[in-house]
mmCIF file of the N, C-alpha and C atoms, coordinates in Angstrom:
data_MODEL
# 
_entry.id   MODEL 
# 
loop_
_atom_site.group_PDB 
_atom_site.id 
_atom_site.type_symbol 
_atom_site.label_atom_id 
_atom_site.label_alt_id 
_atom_site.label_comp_id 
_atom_site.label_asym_id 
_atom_site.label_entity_id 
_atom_site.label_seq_id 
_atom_site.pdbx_PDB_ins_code 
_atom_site.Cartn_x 
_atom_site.Cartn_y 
_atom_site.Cartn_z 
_atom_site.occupancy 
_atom_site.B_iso_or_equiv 
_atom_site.pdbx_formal_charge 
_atom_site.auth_seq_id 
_atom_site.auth_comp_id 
_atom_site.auth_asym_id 
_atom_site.auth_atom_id 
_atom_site.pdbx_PDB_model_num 
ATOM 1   N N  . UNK A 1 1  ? 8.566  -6.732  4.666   1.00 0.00 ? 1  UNK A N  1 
ATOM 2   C CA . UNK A 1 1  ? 7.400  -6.861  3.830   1.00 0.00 ? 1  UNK A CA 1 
ATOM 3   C C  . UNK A 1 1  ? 6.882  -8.301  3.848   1.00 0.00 ? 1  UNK A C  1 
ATOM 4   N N  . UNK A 1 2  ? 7.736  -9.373  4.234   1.00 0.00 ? 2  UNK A N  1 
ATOM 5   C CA . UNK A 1 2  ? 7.391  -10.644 3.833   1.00 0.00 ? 2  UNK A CA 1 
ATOM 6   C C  . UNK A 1 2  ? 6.959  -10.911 5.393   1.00 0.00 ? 2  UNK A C  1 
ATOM 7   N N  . UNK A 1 3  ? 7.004  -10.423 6.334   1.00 0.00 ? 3  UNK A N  1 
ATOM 8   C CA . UNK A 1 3  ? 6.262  -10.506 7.380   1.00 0.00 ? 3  UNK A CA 1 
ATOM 9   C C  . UNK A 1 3  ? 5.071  -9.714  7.792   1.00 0.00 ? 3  UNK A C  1 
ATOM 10  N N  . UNK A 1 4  ? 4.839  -9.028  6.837   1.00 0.00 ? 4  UNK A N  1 
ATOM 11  C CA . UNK A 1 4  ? 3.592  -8.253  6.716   1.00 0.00 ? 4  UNK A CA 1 
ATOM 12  C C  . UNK A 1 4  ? 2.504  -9.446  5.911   1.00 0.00 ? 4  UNK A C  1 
ATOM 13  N N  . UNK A 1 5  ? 3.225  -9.940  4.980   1.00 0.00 ? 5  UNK A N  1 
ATOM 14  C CA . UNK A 1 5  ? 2.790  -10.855 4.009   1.00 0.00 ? 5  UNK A CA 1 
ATOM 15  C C  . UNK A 1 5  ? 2.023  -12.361 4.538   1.00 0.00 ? 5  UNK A C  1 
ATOM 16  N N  . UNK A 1 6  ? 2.883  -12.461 5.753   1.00 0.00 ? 6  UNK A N  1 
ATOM 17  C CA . UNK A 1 6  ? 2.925  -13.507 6.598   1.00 0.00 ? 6  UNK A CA 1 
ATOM 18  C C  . UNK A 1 6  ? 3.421  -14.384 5.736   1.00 0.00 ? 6  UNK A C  1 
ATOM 19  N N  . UNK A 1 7  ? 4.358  -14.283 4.806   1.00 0.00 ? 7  UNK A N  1 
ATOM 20  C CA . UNK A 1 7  ? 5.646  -15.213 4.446   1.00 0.00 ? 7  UNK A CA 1 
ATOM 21  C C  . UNK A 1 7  ? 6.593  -15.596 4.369   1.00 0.00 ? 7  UNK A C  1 
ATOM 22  N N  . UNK A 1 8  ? 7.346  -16.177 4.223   1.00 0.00 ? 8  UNK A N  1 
ATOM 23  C CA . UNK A 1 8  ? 8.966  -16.489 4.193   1.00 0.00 ? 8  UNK A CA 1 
ATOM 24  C C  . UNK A 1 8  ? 9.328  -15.120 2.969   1.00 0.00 ? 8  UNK A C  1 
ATOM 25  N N  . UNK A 1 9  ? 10.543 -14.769 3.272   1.00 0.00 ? 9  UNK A N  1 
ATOM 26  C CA . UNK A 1 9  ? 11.240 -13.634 2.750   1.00 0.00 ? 9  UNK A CA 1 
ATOM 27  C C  . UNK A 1 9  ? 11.543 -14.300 1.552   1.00 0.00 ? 9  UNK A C  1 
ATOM 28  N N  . UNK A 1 10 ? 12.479 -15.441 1.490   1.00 0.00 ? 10 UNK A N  1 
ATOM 29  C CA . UNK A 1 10 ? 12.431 -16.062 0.531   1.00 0.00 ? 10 UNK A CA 1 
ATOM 30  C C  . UNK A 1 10 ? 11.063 -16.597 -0.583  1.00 0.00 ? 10 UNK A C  1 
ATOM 31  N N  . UNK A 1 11 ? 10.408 -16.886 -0.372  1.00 0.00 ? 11 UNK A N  1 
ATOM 32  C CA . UNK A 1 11 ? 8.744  -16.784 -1.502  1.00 0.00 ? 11 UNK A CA 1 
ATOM 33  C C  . UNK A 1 11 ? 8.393  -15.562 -1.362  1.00 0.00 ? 11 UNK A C  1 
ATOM 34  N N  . UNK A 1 12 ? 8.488  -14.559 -0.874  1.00 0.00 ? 12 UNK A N  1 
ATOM 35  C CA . UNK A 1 12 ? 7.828  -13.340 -1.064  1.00 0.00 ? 12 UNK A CA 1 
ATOM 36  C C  . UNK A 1 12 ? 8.871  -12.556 -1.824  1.00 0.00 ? 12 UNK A C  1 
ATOM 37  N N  . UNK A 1 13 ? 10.094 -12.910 -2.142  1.00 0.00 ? 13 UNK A N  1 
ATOM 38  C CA . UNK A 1 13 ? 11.279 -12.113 -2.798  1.00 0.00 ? 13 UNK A CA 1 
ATOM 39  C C  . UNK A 1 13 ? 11.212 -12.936 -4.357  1.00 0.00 ? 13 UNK A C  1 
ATOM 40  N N  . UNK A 1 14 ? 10.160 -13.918 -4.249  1.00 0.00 ? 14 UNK A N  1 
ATOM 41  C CA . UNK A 1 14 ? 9.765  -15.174 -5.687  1.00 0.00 ? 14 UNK A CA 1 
ATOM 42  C C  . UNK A 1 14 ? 9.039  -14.415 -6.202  1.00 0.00 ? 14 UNK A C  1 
ATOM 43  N N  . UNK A 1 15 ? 7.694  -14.546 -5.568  1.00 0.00 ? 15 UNK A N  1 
ATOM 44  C CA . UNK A 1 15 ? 6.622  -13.738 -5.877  1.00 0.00 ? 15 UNK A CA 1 
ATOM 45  C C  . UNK A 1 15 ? 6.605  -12.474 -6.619  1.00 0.00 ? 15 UNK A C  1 
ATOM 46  N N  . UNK A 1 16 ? 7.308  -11.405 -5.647  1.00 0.00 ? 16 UNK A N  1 
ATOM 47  C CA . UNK A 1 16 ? 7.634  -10.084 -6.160  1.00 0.00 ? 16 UNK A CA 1 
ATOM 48  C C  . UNK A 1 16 ? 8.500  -9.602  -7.328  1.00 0.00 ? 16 UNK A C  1 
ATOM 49  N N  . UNK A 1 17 ? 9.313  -10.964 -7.393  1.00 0.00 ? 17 UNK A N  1 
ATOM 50  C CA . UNK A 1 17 ? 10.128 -10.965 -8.514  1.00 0.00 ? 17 UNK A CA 1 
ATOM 51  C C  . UNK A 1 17 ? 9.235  -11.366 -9.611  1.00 0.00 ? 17 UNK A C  1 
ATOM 52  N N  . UNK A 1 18 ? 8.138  -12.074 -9.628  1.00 0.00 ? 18 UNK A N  1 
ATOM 53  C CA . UNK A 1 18 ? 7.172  -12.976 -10.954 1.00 0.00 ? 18 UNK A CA 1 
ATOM 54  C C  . UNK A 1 18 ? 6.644  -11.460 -10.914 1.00 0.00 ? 18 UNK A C  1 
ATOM 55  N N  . UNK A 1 19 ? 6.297  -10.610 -10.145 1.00 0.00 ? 19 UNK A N  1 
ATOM 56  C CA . UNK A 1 19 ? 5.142  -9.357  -10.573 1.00 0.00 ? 19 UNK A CA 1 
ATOM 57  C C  . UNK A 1 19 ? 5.527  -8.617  -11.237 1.00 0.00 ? 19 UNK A C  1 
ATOM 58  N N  . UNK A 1 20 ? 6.473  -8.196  -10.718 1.00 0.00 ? 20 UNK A N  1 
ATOM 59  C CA . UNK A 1 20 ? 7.400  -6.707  -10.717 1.00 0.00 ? 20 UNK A CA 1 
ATOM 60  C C  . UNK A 1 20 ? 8.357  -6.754  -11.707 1.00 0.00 ? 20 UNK A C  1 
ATOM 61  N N  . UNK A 1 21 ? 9.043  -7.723  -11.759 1.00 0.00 ? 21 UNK A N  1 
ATOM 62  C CA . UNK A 1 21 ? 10.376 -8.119  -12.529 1.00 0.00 ? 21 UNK A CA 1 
ATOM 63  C C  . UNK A 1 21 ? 11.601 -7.501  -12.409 1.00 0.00 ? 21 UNK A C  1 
ATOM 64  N N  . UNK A 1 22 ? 11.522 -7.408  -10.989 1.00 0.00 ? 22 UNK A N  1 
ATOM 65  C CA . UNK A 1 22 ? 12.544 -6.851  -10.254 1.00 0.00 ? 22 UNK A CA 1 
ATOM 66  C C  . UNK A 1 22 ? 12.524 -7.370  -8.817  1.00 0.00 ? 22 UNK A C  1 
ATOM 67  N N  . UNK A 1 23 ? 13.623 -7.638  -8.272  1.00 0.00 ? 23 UNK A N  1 
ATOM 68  C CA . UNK A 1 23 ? 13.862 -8.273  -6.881  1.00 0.00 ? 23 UNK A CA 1 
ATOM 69  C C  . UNK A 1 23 ? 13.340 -6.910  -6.013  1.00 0.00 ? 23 UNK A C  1 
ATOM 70  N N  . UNK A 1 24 ? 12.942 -7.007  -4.734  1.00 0.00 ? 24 UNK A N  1 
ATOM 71  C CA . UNK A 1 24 ? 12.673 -6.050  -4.078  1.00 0.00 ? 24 UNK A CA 1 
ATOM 72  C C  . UNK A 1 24 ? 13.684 -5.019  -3.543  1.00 0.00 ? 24 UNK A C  1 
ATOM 73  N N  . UNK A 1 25 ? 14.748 -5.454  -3.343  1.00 0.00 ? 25 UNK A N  1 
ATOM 74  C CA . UNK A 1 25 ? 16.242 -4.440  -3.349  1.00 0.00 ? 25 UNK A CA 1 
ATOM 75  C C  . UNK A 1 25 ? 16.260 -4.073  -4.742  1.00 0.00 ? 25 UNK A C  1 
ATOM 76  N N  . UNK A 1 26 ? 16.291 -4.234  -6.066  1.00 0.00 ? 26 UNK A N  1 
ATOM 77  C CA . UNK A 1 26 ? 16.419 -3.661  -7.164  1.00 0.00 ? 26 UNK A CA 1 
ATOM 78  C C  . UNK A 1 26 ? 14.907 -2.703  -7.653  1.00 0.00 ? 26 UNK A C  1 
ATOM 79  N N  . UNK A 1 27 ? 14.049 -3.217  -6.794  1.00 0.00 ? 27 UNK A N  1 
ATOM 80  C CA . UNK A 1 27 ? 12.703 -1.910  -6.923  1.00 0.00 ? 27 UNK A CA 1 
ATOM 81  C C  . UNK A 1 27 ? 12.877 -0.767  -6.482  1.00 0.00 ? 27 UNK A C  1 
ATOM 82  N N  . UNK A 1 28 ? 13.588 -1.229  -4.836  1.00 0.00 ? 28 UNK A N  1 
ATOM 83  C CA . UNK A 1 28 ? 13.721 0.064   -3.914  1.00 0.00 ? 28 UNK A CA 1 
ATOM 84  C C  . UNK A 1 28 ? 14.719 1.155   -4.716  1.00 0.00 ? 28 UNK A C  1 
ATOM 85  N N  . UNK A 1 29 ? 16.009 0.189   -5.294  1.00 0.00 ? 29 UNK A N  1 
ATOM 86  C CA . UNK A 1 29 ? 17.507 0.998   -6.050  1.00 0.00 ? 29 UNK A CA 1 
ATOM 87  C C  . UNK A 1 29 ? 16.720 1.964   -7.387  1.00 0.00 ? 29 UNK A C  1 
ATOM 88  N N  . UNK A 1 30 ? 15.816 0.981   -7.988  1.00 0.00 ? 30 UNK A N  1 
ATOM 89  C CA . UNK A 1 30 ? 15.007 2.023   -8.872  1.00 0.00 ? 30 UNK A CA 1 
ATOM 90  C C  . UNK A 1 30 ? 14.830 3.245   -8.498  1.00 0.00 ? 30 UNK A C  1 
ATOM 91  N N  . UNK A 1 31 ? 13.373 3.132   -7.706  1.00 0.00 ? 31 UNK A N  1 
ATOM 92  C CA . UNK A 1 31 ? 13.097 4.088   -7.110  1.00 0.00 ? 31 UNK A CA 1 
ATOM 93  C C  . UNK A 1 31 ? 13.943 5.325   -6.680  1.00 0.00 ? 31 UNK A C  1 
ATOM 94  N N  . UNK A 1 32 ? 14.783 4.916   -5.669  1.00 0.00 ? 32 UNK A N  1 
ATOM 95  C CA . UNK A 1 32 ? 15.555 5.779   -4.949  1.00 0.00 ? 32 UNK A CA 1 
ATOM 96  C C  . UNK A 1 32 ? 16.196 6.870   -6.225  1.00 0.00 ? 32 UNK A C  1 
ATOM 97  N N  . UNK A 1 33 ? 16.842 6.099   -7.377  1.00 0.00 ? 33 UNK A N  1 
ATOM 98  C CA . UNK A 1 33 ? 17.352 6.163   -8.890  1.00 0.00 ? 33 UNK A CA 1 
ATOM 99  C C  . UNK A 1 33 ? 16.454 7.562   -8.845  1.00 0.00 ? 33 UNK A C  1 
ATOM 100 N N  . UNK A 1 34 ? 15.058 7.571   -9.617  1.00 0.00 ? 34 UNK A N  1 
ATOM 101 C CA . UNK A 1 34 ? 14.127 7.838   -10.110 1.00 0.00 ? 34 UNK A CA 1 
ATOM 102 C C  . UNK A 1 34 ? 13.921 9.147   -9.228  1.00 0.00 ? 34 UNK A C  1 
ATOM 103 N N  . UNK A 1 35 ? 13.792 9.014   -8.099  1.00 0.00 ? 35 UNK A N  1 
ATOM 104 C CA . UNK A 1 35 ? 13.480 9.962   -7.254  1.00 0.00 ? 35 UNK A CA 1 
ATOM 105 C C  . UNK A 1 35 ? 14.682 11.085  -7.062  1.00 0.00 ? 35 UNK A C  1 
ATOM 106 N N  . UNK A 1 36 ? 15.813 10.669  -7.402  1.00 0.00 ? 36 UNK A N  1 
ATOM 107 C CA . UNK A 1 36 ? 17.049 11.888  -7.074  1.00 0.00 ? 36 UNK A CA 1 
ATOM 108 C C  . UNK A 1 36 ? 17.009 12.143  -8.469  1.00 0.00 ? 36 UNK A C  1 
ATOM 109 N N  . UNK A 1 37 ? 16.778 11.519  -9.367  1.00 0.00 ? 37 UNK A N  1 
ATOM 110 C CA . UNK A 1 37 ? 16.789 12.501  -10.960 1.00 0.00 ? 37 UNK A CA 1 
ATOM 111 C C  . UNK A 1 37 ? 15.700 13.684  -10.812 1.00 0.00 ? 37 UNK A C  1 
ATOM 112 N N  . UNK A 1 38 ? 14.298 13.276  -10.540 1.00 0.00 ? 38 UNK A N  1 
ATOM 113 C CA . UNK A 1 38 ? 13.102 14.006  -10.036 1.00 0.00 ? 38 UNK A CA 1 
ATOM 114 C C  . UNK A 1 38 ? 14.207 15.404  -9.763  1.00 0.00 ? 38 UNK A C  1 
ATOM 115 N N  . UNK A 1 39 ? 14.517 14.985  -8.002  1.00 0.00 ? 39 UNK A N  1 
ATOM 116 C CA . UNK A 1 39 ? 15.093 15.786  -7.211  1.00 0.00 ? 39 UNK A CA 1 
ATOM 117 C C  . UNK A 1 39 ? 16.680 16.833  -8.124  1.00 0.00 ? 39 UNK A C  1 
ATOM 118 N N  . UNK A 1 40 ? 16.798 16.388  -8.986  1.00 0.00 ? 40 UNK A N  1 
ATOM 119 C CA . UNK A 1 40 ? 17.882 16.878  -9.628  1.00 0.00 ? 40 UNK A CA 1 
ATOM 120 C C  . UNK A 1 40 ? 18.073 17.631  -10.295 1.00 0.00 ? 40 UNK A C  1 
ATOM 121 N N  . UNK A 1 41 ? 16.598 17.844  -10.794 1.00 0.00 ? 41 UNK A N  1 
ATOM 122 C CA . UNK A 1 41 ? 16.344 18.657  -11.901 1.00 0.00 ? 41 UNK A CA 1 
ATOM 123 C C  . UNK A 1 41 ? 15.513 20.083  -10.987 1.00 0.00 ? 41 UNK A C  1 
ATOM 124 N N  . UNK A 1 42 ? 15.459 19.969  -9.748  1.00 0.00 ? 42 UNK A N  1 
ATOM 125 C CA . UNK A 1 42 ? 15.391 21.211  -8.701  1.00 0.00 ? 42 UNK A CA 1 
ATOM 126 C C  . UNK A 1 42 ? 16.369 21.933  -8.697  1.00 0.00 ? 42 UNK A C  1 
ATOM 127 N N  . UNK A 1 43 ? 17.108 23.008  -9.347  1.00 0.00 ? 43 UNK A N  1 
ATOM 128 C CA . UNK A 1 43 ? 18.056 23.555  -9.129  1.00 0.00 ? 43 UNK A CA 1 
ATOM 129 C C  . UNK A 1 43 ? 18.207 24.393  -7.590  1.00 0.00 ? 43 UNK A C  1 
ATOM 130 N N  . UNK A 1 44 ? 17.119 24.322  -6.944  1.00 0.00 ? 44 UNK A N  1 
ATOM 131 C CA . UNK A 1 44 ? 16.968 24.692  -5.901  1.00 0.00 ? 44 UNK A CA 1 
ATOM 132 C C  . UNK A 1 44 ? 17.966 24.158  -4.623  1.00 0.00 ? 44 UNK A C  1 
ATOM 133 N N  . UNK A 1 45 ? 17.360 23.043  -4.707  1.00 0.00 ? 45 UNK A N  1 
ATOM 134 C CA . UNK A 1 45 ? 18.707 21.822  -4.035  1.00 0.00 ? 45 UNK A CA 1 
ATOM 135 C C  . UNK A 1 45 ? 19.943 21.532  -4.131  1.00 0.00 ? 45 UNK A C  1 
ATOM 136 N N  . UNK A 1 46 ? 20.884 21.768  -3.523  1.00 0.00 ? 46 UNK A N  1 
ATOM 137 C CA . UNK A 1 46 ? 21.836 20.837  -4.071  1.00 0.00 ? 46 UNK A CA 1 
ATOM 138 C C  . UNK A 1 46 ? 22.462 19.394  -3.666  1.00 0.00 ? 46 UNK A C  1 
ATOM 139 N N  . UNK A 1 47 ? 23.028 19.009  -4.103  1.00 0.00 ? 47 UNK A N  1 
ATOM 140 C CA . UNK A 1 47 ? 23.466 17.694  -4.276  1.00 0.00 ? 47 UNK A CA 1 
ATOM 141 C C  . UNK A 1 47 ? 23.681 16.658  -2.825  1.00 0.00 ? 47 UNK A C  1 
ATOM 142 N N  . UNK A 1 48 ? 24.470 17.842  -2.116  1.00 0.00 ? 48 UNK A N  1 
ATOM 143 C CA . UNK A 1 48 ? 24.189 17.139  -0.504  1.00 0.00 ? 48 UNK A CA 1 
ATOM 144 C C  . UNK A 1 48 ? 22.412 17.083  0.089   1.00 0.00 ? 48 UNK A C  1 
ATOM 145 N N  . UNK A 1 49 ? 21.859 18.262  -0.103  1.00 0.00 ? 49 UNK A N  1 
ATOM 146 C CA . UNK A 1 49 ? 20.443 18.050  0.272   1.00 0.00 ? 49 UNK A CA 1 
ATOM 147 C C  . UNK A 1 49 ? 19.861 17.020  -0.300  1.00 0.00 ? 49 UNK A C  1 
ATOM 148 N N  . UNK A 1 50 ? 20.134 16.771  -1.522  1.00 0.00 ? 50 UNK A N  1 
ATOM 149 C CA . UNK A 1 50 ? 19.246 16.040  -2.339  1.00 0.00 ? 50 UNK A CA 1 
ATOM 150 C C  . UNK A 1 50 ? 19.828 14.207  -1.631  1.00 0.00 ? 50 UNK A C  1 
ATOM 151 N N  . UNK A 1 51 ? 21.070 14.144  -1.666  1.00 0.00 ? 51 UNK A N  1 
ATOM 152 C CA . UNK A 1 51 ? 21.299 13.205  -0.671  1.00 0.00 ? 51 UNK A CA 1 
ATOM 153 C C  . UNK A 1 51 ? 20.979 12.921  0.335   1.00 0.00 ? 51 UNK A C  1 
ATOM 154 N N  . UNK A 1 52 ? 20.728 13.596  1.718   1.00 0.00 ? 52 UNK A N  1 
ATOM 155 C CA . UNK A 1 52 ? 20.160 13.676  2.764   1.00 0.00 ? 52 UNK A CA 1 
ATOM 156 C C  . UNK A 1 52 ? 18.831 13.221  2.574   1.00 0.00 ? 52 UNK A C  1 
ATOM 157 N N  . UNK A 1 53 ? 18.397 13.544  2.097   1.00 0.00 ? 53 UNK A N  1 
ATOM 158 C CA . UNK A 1 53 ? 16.692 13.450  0.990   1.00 0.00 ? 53 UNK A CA 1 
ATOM 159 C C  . UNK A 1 53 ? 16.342 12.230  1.047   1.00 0.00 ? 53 UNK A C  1 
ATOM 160 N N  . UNK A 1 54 ? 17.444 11.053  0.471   1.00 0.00 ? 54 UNK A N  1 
ATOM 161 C CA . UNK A 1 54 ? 17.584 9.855   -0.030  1.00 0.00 ? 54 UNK A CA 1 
ATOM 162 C C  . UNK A 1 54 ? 18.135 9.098   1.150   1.00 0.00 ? 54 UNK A C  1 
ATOM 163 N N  . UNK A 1 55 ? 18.602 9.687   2.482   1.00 0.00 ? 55 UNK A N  1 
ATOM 164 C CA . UNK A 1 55 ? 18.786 8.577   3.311   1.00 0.00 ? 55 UNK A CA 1 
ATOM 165 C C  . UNK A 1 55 ? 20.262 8.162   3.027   1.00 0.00 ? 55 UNK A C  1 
ATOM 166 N N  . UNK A 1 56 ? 21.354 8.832   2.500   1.00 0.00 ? 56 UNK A N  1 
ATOM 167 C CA . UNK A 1 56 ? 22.457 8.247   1.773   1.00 0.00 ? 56 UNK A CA 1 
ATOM 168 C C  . UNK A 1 56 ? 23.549 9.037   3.304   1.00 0.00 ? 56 UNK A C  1 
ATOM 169 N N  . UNK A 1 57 ? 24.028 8.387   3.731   1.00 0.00 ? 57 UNK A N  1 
ATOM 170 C CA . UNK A 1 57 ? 25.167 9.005   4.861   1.00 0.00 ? 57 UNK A CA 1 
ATOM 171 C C  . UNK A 1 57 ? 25.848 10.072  4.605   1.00 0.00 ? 57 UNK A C  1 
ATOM 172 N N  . UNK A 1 58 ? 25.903 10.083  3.070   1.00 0.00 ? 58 UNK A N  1 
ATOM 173 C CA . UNK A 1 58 ? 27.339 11.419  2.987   1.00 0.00 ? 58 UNK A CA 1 
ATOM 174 C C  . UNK A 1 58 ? 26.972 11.628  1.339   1.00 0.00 ? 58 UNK A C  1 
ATOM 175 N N  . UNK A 1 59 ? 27.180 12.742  0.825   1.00 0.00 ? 59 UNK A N  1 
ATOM 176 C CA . UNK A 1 59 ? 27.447 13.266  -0.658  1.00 0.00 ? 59 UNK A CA 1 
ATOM 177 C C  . UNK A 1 59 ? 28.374 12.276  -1.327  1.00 0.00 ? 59 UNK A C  1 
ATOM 178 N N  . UNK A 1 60 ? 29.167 12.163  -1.068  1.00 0.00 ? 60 UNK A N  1 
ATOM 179 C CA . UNK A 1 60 ? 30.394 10.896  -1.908  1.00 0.00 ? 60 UNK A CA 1 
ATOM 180 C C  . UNK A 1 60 ? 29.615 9.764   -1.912  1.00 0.00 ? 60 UNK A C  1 
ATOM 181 N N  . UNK A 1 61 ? 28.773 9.332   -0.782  1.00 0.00 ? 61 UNK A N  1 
ATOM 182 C CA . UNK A 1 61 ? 27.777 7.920   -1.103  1.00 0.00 ? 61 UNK A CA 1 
ATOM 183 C C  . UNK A 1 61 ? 27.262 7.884   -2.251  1.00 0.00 ? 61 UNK A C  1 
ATOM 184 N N  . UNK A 1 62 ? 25.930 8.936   -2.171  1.00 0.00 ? 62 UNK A N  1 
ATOM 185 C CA . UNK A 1 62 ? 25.136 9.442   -3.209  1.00 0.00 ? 62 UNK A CA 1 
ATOM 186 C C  . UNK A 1 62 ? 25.673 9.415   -4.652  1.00 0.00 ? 62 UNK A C  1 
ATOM 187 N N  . UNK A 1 63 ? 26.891 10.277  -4.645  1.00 0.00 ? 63 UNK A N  1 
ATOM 188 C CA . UNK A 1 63 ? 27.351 10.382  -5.609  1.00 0.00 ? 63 UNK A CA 1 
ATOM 189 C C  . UNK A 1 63 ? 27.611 8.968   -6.078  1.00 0.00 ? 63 UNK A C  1 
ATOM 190 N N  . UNK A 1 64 ? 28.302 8.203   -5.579  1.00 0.00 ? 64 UNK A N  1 
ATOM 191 C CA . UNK A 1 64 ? 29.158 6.479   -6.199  1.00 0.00 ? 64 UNK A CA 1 
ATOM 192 C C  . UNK A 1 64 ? 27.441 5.805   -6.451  1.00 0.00 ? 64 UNK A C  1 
ATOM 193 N N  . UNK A 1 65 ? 26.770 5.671   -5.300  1.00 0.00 ? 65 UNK A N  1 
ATOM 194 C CA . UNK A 1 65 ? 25.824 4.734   -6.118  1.00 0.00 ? 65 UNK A CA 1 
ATOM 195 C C  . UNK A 1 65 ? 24.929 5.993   -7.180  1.00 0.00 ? 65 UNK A C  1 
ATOM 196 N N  . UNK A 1 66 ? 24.822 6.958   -7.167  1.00 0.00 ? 66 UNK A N  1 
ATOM 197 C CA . UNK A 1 66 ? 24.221 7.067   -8.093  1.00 0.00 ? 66 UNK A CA 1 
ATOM 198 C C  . UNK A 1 66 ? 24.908 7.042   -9.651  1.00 0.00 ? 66 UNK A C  1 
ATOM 199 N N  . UNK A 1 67 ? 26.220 6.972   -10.253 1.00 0.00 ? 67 UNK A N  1 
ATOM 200 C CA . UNK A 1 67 ? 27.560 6.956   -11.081 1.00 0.00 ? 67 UNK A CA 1 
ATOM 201 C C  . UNK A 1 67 ? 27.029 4.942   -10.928 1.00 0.00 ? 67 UNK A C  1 
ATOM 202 N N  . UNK A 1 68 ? 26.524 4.557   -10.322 1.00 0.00 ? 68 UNK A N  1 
ATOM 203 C CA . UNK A 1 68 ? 26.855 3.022   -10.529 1.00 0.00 ? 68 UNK A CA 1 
ATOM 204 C C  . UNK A 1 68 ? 25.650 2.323   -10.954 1.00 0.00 ? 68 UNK A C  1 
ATOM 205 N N  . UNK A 1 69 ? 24.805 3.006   -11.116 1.00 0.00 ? 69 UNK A N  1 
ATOM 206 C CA . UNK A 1 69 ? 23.394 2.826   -11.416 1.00 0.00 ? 69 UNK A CA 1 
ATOM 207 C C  . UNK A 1 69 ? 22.694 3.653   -12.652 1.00 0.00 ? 69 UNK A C  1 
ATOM 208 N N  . UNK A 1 70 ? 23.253 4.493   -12.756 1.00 0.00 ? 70 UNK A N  1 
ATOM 209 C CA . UNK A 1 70 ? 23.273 5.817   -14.091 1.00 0.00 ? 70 UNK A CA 1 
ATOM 210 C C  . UNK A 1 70 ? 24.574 5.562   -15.172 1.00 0.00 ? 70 UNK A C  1 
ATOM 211 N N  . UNK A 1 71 ? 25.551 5.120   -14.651 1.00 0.00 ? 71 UNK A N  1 
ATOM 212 C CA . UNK A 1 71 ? 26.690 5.801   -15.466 1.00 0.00 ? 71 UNK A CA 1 
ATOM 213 C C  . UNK A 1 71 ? 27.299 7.122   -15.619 1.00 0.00 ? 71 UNK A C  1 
ATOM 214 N N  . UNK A 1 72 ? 26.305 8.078   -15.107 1.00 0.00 ? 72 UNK A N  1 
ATOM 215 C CA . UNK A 1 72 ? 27.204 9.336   -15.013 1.00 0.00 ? 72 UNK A CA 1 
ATOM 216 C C  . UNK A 1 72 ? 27.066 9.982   -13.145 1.00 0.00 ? 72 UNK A C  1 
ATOM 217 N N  . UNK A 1 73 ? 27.339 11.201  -12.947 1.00 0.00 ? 73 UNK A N  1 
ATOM 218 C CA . UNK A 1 73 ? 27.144 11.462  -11.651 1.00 0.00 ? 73 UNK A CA 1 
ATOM 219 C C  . UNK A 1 73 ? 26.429 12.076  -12.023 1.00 0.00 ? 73 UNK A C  1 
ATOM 220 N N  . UNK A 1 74 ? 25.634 12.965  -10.428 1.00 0.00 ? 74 UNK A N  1 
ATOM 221 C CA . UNK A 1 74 ? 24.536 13.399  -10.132 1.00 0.00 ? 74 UNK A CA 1 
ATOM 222 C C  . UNK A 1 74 ? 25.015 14.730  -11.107 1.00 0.00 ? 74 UNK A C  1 
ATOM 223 N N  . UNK A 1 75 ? 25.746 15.594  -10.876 1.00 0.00 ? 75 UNK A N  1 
ATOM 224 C CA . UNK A 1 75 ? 26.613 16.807  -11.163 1.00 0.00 ? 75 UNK A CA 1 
ATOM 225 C C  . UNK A 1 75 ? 26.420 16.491  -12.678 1.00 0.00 ? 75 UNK A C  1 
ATOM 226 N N  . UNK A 1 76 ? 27.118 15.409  -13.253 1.00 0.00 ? 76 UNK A N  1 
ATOM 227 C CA . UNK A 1 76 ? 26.936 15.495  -15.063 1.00 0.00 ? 76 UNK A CA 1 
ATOM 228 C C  . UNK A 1 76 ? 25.287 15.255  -15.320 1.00 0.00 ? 76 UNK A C  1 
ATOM 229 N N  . UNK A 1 77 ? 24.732 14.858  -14.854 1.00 0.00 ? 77 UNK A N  1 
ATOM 230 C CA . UNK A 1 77 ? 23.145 14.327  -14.863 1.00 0.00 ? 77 UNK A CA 1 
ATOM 231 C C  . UNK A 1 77 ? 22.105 16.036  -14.743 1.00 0.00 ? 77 UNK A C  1 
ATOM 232 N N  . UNK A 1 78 ? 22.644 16.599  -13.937 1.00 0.00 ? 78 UNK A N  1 
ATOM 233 C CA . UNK A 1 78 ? 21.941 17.862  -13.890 1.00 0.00 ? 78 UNK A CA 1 
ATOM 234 C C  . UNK A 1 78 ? 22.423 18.870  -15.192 1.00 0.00 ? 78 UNK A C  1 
ATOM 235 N N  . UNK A 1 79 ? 23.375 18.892  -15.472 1.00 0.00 ? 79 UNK A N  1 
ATOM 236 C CA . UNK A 1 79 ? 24.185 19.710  -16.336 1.00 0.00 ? 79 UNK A CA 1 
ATOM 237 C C  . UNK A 1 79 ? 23.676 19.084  -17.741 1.00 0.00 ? 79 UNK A C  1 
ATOM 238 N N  . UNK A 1 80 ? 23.179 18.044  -18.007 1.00 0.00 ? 80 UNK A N  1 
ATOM 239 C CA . UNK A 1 80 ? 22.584 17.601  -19.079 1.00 0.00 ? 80 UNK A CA 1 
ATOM 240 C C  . UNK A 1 80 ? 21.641 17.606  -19.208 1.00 0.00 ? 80 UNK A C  1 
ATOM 241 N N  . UNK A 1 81 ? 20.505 18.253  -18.258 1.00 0.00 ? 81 UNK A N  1 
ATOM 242 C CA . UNK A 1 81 ? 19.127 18.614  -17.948 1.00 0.00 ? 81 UNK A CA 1 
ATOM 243 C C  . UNK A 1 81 ? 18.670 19.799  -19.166 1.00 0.00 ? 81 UNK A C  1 
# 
């Protein structure tokens, strides 16, 4: 992005941080966050799809960062839907 910007990664990771109020790795972790709850509440899906979804290598990935960013897992997160 900061070469899209035509800037140093470093001032464009300043910048984005003064806008946003979030570093650009902690926007994307949002997001990603935000988007498998979305996806979670599809009972259609399950938990490996919904991973795959997200770009995450394996279900146990998914699962740890999402438990590390939530506090609960994907599995208690739906069940409390």
């Amino acid at each position: 992005m900061a070469a899209v910007a035509q800037i140093s990664p470093y001032h464009f990771t300043r910048l984005f941080k003064q806008a946003m109020g979030l570093t650009p790795r902690q926007y994307v972790i949002r997001c990603r966050i935000e988007t498998a709850k979305r996806l979670l509440a599809k009972w259609e899906l399950s938990i490996t799809e919904i991973s795959d979804r997200l770009g995450f290598t394996s279900h146990s990935h998914f699962t740890t960062f999402f438990r590390k960013h939530t506090g609960i897992t994907p599995t208690a997160y739906r069940r409390g839907l």
